[in-house]
DOKE-810473 format. One record per residue (C-alpha): residue in three letters; x, y, z negated. Coordinates in steps of 0.1 Angstrom, whole numbers, plus 5000, padded with zeros to 4 digits. Example, Ala and Ser with C-alpha at 12.3 -4.5 7.8 and 13.67 -1.06 7.14 Angstrom:
<nodes>
+-----+------+------+------+
:   r :   c1 :   c2 :   c3 :
+-----+------+------+------+
: ALA : 5123 : 4955 : 4922 :
: SER : 5137 : 4989 : 4929 :
+-----+------+------+------+
</nodes>
This chain:
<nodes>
+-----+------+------+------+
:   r :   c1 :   c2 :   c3 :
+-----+------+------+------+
: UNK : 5125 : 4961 : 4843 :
: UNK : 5136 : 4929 : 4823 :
: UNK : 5148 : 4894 : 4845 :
: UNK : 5114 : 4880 : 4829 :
: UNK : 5094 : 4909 : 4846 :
: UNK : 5109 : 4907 : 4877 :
: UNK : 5098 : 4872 : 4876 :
: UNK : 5062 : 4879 : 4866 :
: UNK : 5063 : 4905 : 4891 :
: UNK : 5075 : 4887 : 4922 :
: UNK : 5049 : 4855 : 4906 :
: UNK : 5020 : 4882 : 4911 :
: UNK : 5030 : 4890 : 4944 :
: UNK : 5033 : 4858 : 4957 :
: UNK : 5000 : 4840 : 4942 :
: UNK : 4978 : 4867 : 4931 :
: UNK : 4948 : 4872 : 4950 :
: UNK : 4951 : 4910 : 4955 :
: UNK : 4986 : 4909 : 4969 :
: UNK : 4976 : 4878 : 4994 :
: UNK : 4944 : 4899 : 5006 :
: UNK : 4959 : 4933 : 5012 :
: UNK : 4989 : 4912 : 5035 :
: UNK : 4961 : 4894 : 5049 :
: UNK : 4938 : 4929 : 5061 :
: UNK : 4966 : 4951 : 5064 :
: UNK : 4988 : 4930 : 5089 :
: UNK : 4960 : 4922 : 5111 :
: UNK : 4950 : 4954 : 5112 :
: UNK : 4986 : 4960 : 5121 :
: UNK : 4986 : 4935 : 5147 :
: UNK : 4958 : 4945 : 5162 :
: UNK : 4966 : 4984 : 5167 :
: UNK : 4997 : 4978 : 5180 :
: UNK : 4986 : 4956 : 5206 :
: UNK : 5017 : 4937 : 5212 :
: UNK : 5040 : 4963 : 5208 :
: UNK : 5069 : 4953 : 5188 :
: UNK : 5083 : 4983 : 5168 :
: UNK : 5122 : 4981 : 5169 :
: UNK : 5128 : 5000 : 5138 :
: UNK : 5103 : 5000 : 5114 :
: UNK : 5108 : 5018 : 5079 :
: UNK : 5091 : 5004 : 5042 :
: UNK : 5085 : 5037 : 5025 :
: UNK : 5082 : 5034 : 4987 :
: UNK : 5088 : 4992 : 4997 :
: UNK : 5094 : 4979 : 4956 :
: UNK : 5108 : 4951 : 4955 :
: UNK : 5096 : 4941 : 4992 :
: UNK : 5063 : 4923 : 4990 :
: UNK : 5057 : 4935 : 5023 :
: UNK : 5091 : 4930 : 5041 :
: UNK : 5083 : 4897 : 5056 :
: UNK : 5054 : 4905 : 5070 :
: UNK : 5070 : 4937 : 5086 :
: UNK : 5099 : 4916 : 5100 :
: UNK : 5075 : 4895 : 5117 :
: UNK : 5055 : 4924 : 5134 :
: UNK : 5086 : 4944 : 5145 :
: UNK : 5126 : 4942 : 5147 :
: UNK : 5147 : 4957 : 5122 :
: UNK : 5132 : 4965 : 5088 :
: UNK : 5146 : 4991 : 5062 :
: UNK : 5134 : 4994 : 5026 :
: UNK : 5133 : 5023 : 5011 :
: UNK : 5121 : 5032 : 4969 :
: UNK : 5133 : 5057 : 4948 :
: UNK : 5141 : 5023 : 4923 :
: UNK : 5172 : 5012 : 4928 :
: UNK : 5166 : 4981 : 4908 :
: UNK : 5138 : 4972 : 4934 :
: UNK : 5160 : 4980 : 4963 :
: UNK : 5185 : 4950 : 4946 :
: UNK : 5155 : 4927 : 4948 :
: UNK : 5152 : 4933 : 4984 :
: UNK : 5185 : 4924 : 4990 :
: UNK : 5183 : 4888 : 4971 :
: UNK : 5149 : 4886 : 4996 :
: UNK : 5173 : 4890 : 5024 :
: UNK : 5168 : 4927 : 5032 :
: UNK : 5200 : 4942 : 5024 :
: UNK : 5211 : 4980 : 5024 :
: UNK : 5179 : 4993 : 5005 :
: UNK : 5182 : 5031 : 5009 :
: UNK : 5177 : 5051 : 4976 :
: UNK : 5147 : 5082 : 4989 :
: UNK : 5120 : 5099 : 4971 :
: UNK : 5103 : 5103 : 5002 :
: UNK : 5110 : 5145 : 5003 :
: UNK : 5140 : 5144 : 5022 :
: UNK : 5147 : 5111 : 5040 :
: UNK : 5178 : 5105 : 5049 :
: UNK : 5172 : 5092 : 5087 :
: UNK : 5182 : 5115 : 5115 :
: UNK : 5148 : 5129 : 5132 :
: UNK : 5125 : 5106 : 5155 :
: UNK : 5148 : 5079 : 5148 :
: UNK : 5115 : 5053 : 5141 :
: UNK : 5090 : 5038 : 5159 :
: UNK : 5072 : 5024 : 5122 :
: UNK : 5071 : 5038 : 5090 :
: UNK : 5046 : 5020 : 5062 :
: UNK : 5036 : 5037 : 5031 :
: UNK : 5017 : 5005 : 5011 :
: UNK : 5000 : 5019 : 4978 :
: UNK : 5029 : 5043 : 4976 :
: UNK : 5020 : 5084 : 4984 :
: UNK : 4993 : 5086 : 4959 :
: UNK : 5027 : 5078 : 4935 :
: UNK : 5041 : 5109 : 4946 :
: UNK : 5031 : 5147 : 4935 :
: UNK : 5033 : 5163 : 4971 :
: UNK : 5018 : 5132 : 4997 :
: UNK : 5017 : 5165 : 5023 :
: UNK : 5054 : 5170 : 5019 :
: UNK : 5062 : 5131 : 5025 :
: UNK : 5038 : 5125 : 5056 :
: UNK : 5055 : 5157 : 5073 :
: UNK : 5094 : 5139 : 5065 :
: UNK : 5076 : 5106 : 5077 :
: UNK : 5063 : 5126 : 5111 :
: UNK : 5096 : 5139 : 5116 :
: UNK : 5115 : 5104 : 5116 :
: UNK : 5091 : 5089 : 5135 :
: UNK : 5095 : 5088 : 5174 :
: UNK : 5073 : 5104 : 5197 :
: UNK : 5047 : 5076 : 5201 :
: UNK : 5057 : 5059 : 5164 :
: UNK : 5033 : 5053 : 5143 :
: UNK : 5025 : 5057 : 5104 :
: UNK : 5003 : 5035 : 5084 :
: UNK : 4995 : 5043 : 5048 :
: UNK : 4973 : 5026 : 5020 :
: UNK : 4959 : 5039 : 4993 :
: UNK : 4933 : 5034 : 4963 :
: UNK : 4898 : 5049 : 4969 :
: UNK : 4876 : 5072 : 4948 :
: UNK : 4890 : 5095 : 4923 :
: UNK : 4861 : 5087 : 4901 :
: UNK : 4874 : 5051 : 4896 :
: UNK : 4907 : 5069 : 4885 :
: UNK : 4907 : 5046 : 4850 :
: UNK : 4943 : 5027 : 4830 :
: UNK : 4954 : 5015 : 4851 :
: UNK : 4963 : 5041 : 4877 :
: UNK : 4978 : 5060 : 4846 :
: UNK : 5003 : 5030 : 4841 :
: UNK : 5006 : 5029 : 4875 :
: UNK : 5015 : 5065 : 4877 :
: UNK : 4989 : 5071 : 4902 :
: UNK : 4986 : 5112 : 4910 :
: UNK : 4952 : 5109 : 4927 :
: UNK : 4931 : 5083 : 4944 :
: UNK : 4916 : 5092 : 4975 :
: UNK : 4888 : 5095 : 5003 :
: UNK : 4890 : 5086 : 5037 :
: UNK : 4881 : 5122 : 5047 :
: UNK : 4910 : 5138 : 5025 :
: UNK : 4932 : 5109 : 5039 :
: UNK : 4927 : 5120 : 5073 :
: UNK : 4933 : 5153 : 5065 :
: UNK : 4966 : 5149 : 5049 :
: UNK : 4978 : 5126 : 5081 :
: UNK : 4968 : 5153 : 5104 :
: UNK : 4982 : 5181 : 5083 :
: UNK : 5017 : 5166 : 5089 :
: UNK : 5014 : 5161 : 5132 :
: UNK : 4998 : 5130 : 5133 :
: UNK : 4967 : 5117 : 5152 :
: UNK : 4944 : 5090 : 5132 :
: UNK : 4940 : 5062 : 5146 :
: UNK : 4925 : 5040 : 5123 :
: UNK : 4908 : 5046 : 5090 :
: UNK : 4891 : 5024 : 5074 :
: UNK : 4881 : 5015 : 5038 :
: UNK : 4895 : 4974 : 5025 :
: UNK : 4884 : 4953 : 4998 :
: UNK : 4851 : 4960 : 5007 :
: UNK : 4830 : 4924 : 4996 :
: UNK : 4844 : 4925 : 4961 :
: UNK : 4839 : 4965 : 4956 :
: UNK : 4799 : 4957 : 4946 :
: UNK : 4822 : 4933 : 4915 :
: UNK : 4848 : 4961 : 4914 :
: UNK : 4828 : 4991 : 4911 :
: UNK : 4812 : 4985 : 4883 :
: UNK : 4838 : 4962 : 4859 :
: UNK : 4861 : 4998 : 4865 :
: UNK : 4828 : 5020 : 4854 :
: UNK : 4827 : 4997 : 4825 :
: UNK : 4859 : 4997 : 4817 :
: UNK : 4863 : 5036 : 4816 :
: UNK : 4834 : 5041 : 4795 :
: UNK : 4852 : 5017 : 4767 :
: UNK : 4882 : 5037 : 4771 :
: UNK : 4864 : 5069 : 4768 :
: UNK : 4848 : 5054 : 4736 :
: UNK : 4881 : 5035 : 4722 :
: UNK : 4910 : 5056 : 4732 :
: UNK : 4944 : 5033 : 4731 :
: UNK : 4979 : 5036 : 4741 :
: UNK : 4990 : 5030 : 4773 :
: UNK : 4997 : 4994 : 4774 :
: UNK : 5018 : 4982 : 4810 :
: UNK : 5011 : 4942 : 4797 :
: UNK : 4974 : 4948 : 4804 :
: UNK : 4963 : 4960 : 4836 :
: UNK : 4937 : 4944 : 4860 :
: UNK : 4964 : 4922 : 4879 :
: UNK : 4973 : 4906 : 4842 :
: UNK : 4938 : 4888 : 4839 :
: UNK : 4944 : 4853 : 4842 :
: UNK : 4927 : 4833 : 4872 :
: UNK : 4927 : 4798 : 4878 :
: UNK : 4947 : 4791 : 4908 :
: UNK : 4916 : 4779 : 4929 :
: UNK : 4898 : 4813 : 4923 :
: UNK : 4927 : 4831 : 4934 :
: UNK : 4923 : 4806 : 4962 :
: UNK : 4884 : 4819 : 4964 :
: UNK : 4890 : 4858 : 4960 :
: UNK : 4915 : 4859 : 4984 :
: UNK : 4890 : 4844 : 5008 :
: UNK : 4864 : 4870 : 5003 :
: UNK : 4888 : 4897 : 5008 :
: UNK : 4901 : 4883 : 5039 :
: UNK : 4871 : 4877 : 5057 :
: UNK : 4868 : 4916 : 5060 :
: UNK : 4889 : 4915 : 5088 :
: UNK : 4874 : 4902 : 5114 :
: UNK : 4847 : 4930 : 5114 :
: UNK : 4878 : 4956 : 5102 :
: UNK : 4892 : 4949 : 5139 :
: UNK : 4858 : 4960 : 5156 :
: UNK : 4848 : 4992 : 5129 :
: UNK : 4864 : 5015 : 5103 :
: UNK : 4846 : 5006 : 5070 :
: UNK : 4822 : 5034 : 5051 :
: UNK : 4831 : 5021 : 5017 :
: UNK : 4854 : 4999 : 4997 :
: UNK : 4880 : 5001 : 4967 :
: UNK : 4909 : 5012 : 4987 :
: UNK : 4920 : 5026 : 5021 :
: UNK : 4941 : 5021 : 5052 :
: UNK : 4949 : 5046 : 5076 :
: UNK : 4976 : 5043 : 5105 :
: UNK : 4980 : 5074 : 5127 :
: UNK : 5002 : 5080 : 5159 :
: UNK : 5029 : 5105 : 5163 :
: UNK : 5018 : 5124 : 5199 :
+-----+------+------+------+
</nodes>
């Protein structure tokens, strides 16, 4: 990507509603699950350019970012996580069990063969470790912008499970996320796939869902919805919502 996009990009994460609400839900489901325990090495699988490295630093000890971009991996340095390891997730280059996190944010459902990945991820983690993974939900809601995104599938809780246990891993957690906004979600996506099955265009990466523009306040507002999902996510594992978060245990 361009300087400018970077820019945007890194702008996005830092003020756009989405981004704050999935560090919000995600990390205190984190917190809660491990319960005090403070994961000495923890690994960012597919991390970009590190939205999510802070947040991991605080939780645990040493983080390492790893994305098959190498570009995004230079970001991560300037954001004071250096020695970004180049990995398409198939063949990591970590010597076996030596992790006790590995996080997978919005990144397997990038990746042709997510069975493949969560069996290297089960095989660097340490007895004990722990993998958490988030995905989008429903494959129905598969509309632009997961084809910009380069999005293989979206997915179900069910088929998530699945896949973690497939590779050695028991499920701990599994529960749907941006659940009070999916009754607005659901059926702005519905809408908009029905106007791209009516007006096929181009794929256009300047015009996805995250480029509408929001007043700062109802970023502010959003955000607040989203979070206050957690509170109830600590006690049960949601039925619905417009994506997923899963984190299993290595035995």
């Amino acid at each position: 990507m361009e300087e400018r996009a970077y820019r945007q990009f890194a702008e996005l994460e830092r003020e756009h509603w989405w981004f704050r609400g999935r560090r919000t839900v995600y990390f205190g489901l984190l917190k809660d699950t491990l319960d005090g325990e403070r994961p000495a090495r923890v690994l960012d699988l597919g991390c970009g350019m590190g939205g999510f490295l802070e947040g991991l630093s605080a939780v645990g000890g040493r983080v390492f970012p790893s994305d098959i971009s190498v570009e995004s991996l230079a970001r991560c340095g300037e954001r004071g996580f250096p020695g970004g390891v180049v990995s398409s997730g198939y063949s990591l280059p970590y010597a076996d069990e030596s992790f006790d996190l590995v996080c997978m944010f919005d990144a397997i459902e990038h990746i042709d063969d997510d069975h493949r990945v969560l069996r290297e991820v089960a095989r660097v983690l340490r007895p004990g470790g722990r993998a958490l993974a988030t995905v989008p939900a429903y494959q129905f809601l598969y509309a632009n912008n997961d084809r910009i995104a380069q999005h293989k599938r979206r997915y179900t809780r069910p088929m998530l499970r699945t896949t973690m246990e497939q590779a050695g891993l028991t499920v701990e957690r599994n529960t749907h996320s941006n659940v009070f906004l999916f009754p607005l979600i659901l059926p702005a996506v519905l809408g908009i796939k029905c106007i791209e099955a009516l007006f096929p265009r181009k794929l256009d990466p300047d015009h996805t869902n995250l480029s509408w523009p929001f007043p700062r306040v109802l970023h502010d507002v959003l955000h607040g919805i989203f979070a206050a999902e957690l509170p109830f996510s600590r006690r049960f594992d949601w039925p619905v919502g417009h994506s997923i978060c899963a984190i299993a245990r290595k035995a």
